[in-house]
C-alpha positions in Angstrom: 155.2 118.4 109.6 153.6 118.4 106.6 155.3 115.4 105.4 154.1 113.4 107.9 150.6 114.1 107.1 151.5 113.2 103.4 152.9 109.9 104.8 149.7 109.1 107.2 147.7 110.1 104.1 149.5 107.8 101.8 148.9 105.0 104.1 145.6 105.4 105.1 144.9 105.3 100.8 147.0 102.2 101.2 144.9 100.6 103.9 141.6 101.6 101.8 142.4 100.3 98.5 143.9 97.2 100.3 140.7 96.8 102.1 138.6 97.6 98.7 140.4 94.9 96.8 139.8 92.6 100.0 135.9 93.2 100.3 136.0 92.4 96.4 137.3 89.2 96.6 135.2 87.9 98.6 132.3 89.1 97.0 133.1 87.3 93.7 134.3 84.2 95.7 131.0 84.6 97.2 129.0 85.3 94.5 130.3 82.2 92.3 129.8 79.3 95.5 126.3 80.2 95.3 125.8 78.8 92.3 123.8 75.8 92.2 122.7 72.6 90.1 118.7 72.3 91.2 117.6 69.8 88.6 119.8 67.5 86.1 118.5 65.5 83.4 119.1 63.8 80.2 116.4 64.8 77.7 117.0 62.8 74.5 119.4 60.2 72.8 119.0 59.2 69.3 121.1 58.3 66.3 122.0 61.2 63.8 124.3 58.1 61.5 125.1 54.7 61.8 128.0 54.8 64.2 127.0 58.2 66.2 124.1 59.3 68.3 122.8 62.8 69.4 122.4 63.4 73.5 120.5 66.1 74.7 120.6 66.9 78.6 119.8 70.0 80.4 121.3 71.8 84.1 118.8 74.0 85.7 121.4 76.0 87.7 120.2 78.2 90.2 122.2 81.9 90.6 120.5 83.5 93.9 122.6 86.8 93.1 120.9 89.9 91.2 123.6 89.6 88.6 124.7 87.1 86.1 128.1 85.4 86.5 130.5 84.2 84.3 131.2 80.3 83.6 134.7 79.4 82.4 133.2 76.3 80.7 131.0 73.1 81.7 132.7 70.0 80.8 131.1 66.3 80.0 132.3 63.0 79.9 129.6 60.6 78.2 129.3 56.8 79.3 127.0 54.0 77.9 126.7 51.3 80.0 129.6 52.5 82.1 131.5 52.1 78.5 133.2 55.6 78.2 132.3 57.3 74.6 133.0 60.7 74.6 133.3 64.2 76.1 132.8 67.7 74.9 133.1 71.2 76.8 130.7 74.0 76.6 133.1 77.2 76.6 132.5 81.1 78.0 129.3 81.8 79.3 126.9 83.3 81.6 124.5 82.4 84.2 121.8 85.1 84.5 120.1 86.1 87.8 117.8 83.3 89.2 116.9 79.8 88.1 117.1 79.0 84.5 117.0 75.8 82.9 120.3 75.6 80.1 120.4 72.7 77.6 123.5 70.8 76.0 124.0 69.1 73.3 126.7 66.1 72.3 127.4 63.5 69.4 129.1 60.2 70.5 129.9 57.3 68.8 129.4 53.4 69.4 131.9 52.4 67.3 134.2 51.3 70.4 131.0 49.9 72.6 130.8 46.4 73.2 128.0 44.9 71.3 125.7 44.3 74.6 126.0 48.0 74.9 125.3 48.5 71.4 121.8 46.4 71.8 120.5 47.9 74.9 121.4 51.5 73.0 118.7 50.6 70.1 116.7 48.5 71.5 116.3 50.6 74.9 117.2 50.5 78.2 120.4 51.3 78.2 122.0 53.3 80.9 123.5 56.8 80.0 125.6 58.6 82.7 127.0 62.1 81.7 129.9 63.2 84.2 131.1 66.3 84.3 132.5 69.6 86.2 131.1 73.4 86.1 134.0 76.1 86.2 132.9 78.8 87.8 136.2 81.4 87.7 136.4 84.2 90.6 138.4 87.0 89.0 140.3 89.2 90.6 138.8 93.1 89.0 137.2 91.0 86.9 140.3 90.4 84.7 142.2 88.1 86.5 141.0 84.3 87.3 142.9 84.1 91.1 140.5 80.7 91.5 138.5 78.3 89.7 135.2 77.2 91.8 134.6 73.5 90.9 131.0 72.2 91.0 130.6 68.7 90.0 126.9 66.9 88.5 126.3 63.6 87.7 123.1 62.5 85.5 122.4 58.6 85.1 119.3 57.8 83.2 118.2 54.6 81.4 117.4 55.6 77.8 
């Protein structure tokens, strides 16, 4: 008899730590889709040498949760005049409770741009599109990444 009761106990523990786990889940998965991009924008381009310039832009993300949560990385892909001229990744951090504003900055060079590009880039008006992907990882007892939440941005600006 009393083994029985050891048995019902054992899976009713079961059931309740399977549930836990469960609940968990989809709280982090929950909790990292409700991250959003509210503004996007490219602040400043200028040379820093001859054949590279400086970018500055900035992602105001939005985190409506009452703790911050963890980014994997944001990745960039950097186009002048639709002319592709670099990338760069910004690794491991955190986006703290509520709207914040969270600037980035990259180095590309015009040594591979087409001298139209190159023109429009000095003189002005070139466009500038930065491409990229926010990882958001949803951990499973926060040690584990089970899924990666993907939210892609897009900034085109004419410099």
């Amino acid at each position: 008899m009393w083994k029985e009761r050891l048995r019902k106990v054992k899976v009713i523990i079961t059931i309740v730590l399977i549930l836990g786990v469960a609940i968990y889940l989809v709280m982090v998965y929950d909790a990292a889709k409700s991250i959003s991009i509210v503004d996007k924008r490219i602040e400043s381009v200028y040379p820093s040498k001859i054949d590279e310039y400086d970018v500055k832009f900035s992602l105001t993300l939005k985190n409506p949760k009452n703790f911050d949560i963890e980014i994997d990385y944001i990745s960039y892909n950097i186009y002048v005049e639709n002319e592709f001229v670099g990338k760069g990744i910004k690794p491991h951090f955190y986006i703290e409770s509520g709207t914040k504003k969270y600037d980035f900055d990259a180095t590309f060079s015009v040594k591979g741009l087409s001298e139209s590009a190159k023109n429009l880039l000095i003189k002005g008006g070139a466009n500038i599109k930065i491409k990229g992907v926010v990882m958001i990882p949803a951990k499973f007892l926060g040690l584990f990444t089970w899924k990666h939440i993907k939210i892609p941005y897009e900034i085109n600006e004419q410099i």
